[in-house]
Each structure stands twice: as structure tokens, then as C-alpha cells.
N, CA, C and O atoms as a GROMACS GRO file, in nm:
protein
  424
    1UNK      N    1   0.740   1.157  -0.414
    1UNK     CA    2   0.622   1.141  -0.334
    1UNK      C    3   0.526   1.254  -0.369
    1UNK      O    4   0.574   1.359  -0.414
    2UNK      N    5   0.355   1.239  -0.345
    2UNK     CA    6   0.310   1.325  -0.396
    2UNK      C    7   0.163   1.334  -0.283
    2UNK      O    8   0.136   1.223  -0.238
    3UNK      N    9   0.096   1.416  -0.246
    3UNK     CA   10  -0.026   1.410  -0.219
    3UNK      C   11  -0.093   1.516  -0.320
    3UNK      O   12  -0.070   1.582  -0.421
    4UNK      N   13  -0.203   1.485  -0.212
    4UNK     CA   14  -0.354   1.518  -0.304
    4UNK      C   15  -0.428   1.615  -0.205
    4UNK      O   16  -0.415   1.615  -0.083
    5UNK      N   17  -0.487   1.675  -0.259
    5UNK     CA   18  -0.579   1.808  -0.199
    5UNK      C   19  -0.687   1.811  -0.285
    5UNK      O   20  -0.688   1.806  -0.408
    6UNK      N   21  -0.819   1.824  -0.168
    6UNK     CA   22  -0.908   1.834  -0.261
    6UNK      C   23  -1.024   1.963  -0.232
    6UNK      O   24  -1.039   2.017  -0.123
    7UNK      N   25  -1.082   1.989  -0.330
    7UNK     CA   26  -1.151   2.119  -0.345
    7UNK      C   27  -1.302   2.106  -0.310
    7UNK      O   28  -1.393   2.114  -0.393
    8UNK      N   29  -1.314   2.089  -0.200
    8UNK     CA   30  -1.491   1.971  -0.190
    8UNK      C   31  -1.571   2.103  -0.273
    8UNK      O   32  -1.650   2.058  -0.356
    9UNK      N   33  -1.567   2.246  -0.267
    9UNK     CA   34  -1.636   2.294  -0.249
    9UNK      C   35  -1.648   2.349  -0.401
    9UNK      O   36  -1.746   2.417  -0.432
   10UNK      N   37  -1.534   2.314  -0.509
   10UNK     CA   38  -1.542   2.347  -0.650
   10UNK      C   39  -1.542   2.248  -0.707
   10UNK      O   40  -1.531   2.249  -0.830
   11UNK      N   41  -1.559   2.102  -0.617
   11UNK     CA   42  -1.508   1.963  -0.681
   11UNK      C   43  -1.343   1.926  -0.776
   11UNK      O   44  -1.296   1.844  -0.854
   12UNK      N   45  -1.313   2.029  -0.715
   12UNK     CA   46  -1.159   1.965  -0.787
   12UNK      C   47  -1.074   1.894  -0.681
   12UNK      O   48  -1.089   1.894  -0.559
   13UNK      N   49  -0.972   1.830  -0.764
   13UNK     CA   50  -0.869   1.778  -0.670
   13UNK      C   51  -0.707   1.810  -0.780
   13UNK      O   52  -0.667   1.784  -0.893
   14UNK      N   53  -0.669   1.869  -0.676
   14UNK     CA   54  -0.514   1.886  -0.720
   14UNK      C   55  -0.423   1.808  -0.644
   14UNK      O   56  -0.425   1.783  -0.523
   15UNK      N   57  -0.313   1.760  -0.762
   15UNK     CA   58  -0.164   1.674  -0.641
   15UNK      C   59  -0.116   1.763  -0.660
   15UNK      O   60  -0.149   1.850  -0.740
   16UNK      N   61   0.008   1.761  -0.564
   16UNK     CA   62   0.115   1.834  -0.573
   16UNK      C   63   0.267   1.728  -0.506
   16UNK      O   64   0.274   1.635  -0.427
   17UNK      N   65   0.359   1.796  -0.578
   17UNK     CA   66   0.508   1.650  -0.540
   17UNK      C   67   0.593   1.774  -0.546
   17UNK      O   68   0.586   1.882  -0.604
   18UNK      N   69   0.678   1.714  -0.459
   18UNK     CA   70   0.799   1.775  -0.399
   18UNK      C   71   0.918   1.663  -0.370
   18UNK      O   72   0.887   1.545  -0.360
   19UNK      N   73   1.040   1.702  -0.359
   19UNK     CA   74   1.132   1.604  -0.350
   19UNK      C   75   1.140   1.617  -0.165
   19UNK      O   76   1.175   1.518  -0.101
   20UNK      N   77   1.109   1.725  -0.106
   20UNK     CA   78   1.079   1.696   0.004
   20UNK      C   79   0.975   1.663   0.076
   20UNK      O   80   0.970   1.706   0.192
   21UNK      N   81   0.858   1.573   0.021
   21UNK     CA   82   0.745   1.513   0.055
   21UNK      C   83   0.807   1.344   0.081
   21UNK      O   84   0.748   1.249   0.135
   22UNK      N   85   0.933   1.348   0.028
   22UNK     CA   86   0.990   1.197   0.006
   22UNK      C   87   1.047   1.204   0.181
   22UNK      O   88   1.104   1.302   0.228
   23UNK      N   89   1.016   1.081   0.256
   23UNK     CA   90   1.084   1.032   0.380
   23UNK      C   91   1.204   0.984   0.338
   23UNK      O   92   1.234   0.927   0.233
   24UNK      N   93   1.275   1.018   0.442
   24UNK     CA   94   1.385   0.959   0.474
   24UNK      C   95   1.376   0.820   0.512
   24UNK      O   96   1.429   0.732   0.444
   25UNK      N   97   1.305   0.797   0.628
   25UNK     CA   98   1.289   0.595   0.643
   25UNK      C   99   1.116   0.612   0.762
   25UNK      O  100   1.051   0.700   0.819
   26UNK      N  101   1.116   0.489   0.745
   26UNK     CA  102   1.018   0.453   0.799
   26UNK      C  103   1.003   0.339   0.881
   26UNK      O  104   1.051   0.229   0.854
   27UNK      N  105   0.940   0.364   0.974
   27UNK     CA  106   0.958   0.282   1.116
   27UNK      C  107   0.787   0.172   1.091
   27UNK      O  108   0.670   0.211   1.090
   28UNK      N  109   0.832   0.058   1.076
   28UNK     CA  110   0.712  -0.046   1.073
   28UNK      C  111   0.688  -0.174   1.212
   28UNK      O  112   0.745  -0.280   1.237
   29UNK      N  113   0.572  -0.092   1.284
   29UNK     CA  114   0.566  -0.205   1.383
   29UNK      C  115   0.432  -0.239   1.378
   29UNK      O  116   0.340  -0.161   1.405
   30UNK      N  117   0.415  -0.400   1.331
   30UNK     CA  118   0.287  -0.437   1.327
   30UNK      C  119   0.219  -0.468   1.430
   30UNK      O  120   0.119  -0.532   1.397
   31UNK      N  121   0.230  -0.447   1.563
   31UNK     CA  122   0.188  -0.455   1.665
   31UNK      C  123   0.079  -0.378   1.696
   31UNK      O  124  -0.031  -0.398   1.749
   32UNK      N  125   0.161  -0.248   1.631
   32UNK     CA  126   0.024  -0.088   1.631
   32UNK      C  127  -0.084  -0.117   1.562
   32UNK      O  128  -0.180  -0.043   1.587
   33UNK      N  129  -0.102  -0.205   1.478
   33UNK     CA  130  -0.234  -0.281   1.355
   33UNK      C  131  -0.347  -0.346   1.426
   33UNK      O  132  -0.465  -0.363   1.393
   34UNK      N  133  -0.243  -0.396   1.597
   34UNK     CA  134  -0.382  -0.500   1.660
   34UNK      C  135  -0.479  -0.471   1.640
   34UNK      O  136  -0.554  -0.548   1.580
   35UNK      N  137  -0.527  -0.328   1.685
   35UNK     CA  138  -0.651  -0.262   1.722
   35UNK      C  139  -0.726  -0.206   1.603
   35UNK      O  140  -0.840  -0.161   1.615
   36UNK      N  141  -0.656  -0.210   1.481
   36UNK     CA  142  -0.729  -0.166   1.380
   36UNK      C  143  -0.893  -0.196   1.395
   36UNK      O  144  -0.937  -0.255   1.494
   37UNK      N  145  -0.950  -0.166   1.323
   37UNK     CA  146  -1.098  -0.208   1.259
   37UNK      C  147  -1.081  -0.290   1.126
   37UNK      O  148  -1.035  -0.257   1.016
   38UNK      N  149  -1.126  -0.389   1.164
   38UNK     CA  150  -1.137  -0.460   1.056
   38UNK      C  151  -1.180  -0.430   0.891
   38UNK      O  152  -1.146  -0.483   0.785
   39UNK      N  153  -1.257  -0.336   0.919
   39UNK     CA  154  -1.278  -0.246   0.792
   39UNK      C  155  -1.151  -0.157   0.710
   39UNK      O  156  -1.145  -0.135   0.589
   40UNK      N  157  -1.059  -0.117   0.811
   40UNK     CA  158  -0.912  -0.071   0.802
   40UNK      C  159  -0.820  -0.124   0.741
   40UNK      O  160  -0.730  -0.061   0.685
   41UNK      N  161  -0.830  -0.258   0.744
   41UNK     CA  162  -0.745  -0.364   0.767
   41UNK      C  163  -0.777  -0.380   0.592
   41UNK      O  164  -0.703  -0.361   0.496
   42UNK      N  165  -0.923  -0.424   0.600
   42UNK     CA  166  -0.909  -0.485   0.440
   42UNK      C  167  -0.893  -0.353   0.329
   42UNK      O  168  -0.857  -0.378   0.214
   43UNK      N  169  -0.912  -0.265   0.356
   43UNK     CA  170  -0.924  -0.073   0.327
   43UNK      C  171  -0.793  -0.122   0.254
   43UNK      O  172  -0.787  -0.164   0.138
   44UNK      N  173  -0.658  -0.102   0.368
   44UNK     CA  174  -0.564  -0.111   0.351
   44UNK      C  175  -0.497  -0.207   0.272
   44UNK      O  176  -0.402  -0.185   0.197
   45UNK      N  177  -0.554  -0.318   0.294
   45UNK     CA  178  -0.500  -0.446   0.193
   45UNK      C  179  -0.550  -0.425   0.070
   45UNK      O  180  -0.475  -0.465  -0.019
   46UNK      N  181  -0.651  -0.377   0.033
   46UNK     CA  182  -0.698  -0.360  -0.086
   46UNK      C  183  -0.668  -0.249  -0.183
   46UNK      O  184  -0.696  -0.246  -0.303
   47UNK      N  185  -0.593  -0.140  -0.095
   47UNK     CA  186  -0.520  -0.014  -0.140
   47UNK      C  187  -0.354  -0.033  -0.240
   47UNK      O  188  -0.296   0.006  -0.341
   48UNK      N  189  -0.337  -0.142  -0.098
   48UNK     CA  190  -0.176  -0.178  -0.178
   48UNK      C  191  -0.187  -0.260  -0.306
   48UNK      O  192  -0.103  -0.268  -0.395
   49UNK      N  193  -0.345  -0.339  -0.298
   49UNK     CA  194  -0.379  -0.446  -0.402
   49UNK      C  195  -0.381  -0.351  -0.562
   49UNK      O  196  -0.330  -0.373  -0.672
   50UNK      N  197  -0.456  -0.251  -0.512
   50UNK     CA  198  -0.483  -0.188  -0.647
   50UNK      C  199  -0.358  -0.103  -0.684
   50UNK      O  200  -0.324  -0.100  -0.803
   51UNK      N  201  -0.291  -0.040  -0.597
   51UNK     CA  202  -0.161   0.022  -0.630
   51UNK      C  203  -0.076  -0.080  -0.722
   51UNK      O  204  -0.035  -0.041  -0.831
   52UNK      N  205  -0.055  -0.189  -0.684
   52UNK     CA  206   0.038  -0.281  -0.761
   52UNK      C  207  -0.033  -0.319  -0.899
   52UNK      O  208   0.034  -0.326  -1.002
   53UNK      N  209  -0.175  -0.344  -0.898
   53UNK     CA  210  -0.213  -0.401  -1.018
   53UNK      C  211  -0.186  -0.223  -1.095
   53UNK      O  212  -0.098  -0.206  -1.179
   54UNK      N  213  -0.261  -0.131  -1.055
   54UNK     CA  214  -0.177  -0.032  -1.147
   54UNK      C  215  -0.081   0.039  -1.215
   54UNK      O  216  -0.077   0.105  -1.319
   55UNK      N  217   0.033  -0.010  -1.084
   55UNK     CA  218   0.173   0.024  -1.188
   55UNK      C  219   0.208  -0.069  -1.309
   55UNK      O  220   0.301  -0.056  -1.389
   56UNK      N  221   0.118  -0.162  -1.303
   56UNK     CA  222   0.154  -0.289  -1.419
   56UNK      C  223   0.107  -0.213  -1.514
   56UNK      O  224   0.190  -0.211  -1.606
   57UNK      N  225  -0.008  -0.132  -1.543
   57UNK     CA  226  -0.102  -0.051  -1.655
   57UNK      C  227  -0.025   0.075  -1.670
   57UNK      O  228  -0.031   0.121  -1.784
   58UNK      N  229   0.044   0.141  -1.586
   58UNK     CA  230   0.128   0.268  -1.572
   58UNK      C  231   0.215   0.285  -1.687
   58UNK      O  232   0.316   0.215  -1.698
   59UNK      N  233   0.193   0.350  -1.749
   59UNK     CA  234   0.301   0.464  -1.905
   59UNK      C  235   0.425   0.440  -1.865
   59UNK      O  236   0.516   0.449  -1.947
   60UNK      N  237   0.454   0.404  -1.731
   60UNK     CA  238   0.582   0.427  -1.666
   60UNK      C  239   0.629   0.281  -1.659
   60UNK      O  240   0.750   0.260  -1.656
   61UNK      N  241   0.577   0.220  -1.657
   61UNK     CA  242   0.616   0.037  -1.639
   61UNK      C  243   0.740  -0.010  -1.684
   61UNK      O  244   0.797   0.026  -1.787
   62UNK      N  245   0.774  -0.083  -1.610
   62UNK     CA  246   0.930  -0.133  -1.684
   62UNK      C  247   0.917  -0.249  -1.617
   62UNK      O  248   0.821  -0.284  -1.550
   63UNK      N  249   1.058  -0.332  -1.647
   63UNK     CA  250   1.072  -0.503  -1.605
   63UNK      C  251   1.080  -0.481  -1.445
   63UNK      O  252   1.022  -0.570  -1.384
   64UNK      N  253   1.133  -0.392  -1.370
   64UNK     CA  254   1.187  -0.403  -1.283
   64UNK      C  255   1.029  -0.380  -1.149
   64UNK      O  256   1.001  -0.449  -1.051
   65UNK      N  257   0.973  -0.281  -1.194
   65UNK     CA  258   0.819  -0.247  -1.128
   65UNK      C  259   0.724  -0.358  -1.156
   65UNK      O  260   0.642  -0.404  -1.076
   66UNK      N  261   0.748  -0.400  -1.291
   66UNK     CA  262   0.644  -0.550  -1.290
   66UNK      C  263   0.684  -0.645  -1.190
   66UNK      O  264   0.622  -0.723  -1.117
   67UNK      N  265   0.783  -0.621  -1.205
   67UNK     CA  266   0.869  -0.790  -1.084
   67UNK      C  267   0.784  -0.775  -0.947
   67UNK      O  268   0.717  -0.860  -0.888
   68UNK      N  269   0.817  -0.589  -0.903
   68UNK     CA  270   0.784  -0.576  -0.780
   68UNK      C  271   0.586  -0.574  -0.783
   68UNK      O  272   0.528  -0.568  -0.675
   69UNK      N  273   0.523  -0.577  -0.883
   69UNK     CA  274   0.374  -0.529  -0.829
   69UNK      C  275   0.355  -0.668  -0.850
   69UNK      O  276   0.275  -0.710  -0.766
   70UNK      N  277   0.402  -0.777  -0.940
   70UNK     CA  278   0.338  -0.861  -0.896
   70UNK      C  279   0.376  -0.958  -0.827
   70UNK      O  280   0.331  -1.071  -0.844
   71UNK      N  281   0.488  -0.922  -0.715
   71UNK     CA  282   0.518  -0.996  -0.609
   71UNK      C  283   0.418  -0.935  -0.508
   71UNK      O  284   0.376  -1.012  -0.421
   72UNK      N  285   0.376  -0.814  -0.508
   72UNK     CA  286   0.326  -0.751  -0.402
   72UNK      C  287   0.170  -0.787  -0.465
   72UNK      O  288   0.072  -0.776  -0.390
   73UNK      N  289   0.158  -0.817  -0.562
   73UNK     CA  290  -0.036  -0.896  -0.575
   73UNK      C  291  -0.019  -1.036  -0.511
   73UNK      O  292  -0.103  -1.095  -0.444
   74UNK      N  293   0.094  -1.072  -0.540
   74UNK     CA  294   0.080  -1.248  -0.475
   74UNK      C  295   0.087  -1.247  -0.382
   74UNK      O  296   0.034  -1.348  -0.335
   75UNK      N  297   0.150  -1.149  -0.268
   75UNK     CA  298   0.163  -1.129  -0.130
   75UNK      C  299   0.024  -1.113  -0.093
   75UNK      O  300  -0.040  -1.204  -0.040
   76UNK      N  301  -0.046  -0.953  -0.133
   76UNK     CA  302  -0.172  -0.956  -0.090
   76UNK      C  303  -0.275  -1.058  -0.105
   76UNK      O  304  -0.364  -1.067  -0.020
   77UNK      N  305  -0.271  -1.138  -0.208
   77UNK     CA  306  -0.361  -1.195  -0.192
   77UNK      C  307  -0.356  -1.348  -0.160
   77UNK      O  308  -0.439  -1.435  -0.186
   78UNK      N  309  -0.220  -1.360  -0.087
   78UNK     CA  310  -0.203  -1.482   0.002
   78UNK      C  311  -0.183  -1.475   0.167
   78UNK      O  312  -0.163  -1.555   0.258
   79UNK      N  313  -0.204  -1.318   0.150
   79UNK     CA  314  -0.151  -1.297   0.308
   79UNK      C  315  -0.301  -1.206   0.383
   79UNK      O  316  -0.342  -1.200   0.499
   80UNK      N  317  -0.340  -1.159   0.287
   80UNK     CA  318  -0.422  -1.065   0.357
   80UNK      C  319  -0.556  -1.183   0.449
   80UNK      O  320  -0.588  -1.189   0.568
   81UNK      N  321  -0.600  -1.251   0.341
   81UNK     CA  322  -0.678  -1.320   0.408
   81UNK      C  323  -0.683  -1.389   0.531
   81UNK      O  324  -0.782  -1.404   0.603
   82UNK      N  325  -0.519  -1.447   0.554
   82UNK     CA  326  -0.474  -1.507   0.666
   82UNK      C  327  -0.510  -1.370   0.774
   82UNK      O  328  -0.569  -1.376   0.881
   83UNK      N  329  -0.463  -1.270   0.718
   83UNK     CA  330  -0.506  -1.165   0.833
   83UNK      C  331  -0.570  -1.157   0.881
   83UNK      O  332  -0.563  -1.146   1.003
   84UNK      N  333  -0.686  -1.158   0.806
   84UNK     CA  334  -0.843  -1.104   0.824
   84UNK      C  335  -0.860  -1.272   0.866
   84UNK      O  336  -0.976  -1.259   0.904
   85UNK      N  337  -0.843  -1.357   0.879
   85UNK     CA  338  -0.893  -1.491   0.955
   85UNK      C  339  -0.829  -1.485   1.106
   85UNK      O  340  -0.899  -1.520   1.200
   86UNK      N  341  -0.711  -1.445   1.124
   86UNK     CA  342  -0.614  -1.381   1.254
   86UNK      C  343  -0.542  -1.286   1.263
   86UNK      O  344  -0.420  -1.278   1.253
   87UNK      N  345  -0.644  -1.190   1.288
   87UNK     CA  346  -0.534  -1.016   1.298
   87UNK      C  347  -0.449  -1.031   1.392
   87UNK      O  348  -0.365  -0.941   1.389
   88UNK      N  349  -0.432  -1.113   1.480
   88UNK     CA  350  -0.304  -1.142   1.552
   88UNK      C  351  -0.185  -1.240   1.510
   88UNK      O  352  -0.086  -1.279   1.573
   89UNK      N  353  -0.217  -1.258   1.416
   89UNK     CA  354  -0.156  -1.351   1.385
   89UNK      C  355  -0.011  -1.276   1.304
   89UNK      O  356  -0.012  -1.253   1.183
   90UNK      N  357   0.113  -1.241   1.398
   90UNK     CA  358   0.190  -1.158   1.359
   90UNK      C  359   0.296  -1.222   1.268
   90UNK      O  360   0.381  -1.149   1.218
   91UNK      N  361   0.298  -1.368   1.240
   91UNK     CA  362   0.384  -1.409   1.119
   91UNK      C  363   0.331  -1.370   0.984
   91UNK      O  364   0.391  -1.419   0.888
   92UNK      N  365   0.227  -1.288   0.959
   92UNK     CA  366   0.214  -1.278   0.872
   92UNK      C  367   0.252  -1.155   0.795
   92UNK      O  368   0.263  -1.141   0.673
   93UNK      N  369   0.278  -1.042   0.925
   93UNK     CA  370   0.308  -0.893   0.872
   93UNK      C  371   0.445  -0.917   0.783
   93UNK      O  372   0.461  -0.839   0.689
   94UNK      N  373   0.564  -1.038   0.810
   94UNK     CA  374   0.669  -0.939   0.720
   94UNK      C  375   0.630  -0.972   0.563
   94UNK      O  376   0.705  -0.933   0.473
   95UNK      N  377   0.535  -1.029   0.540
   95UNK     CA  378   0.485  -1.081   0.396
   95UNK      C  379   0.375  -1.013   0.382
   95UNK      O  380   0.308  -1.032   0.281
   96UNK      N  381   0.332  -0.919   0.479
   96UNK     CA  382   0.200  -0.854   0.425
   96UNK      C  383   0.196  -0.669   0.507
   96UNK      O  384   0.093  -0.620   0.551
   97UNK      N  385   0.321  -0.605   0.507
   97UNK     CA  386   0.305  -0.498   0.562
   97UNK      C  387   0.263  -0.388   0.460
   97UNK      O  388   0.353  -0.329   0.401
   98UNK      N  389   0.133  -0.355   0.433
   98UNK     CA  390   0.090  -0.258   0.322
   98UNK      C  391   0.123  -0.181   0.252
   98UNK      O  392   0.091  -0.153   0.136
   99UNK      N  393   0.231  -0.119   0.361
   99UNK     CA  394   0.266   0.009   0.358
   99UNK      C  395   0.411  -0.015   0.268
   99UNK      O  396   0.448   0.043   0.166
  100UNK      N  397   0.482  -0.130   0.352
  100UNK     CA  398   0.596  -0.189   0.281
  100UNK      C  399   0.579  -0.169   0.126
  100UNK      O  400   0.653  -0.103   0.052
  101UNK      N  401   0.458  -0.246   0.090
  101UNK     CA  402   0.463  -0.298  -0.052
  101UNK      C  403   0.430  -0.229  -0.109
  101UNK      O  404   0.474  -0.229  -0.224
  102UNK      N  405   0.335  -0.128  -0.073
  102UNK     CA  406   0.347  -0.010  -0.192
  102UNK      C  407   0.458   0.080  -0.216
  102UNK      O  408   0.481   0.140  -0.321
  103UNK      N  409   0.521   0.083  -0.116
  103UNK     CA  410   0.689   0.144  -0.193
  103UNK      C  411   0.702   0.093  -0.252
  103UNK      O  412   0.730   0.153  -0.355
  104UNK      N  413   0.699  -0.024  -0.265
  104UNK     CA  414   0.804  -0.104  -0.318
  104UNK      C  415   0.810  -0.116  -0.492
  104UNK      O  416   0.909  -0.159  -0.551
  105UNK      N  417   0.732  -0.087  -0.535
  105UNK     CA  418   0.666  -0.084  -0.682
  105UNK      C  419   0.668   0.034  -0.767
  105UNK      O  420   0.675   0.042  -0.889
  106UNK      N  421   0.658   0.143  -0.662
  106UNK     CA  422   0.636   0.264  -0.737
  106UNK      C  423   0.820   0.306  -0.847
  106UNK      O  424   0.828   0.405  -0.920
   0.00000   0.00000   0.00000
């Protein structure tokens, strides 16, 4: 796992990774999403969208990350919309939890 820091004031940005930046597990309840902003919502769908189409381009690519980014492009872009037509509409989170699917690839 890795974040990012950025330098507004020299314009740089540095990552930095640690093996303890990696979680242990993660707790997903799509319930907490109701209230999003709709702007959030597609933010987010469109985050996991580009994460997956990039590990396909990634130096790092193998059979096993292709399988997963482009299960997680066909997800987003069969599920997100249903979202954004019914953000309540909670059959759609276990096929479209964002957060899910970008693990899932890396």
C-alpha cells in the first residue's frame, strides 16, 4: 500500500509505501454511501474505473490482474449507472463496491 503527499508549495508530490500502510481487513457497509453526493458517487466509480483500466497498461501486468481489472471494468460499467439511476438501490453494491474492486486488481 502506498500514499501520496504533496508539496503545494514546491509543486512536488512524493509517495511513500510501507508494509505497514497495508490493512489488515476492511469493513464494507453500503448503507453509509446513502448520503453521498452524487458527485462522490460517480468520483468514486470513475476512480476504480481508471485504476482497473491501468493495471491492464502496468509494467507489472500478468494473466491473473488482467482477469481481475477487467472484471472490475465490466462491473463498473454495468453497475455504476444503475447507481447513479438509484443510489438506493442496494442490490447493486455487492457488484459495485469501489473500494472492493480496486483491491482487487492491484
Amino acid at each position: 500500500m502506498w500514499g501520496t503527499v504533496w508539496d503545494e508549495k514546491n509543486g512536488n508530490k512524493y509517495s511513500i509505501s510501507h508494509h505497514s500502510l497495508y490493512p489488515e481487513s476492511a469493513v464494507l457497509i453500503p448503507e453509509l454511501t446513502l448520503t453521498m453526493p452524487r458527485a462522490l458517487t460517480v468520483s468514486t466509480g470513475l476512480d476504480a474505473l481508471s485504476h482497473a483500466m491501468e493495471s491492464l497498461w502496468n509494467k507489472s501486468n500478468n494473466v491473473i490482474s488482467s482477469a481481475f481489472a477487467t472484471n472490475a471494468i465490466k462491473l463498473v460499467r454495468t453497475n455504476l449507472p444503475l447507481l447513479l439511476a438509484d443510489p438506493s438501490n442496494m442490490q447493486v453494491y455487492p457488484f459495485l463496491s469501489c473500494r472492493h474492486i480496486r483491491l482487487l486488481h492491484f
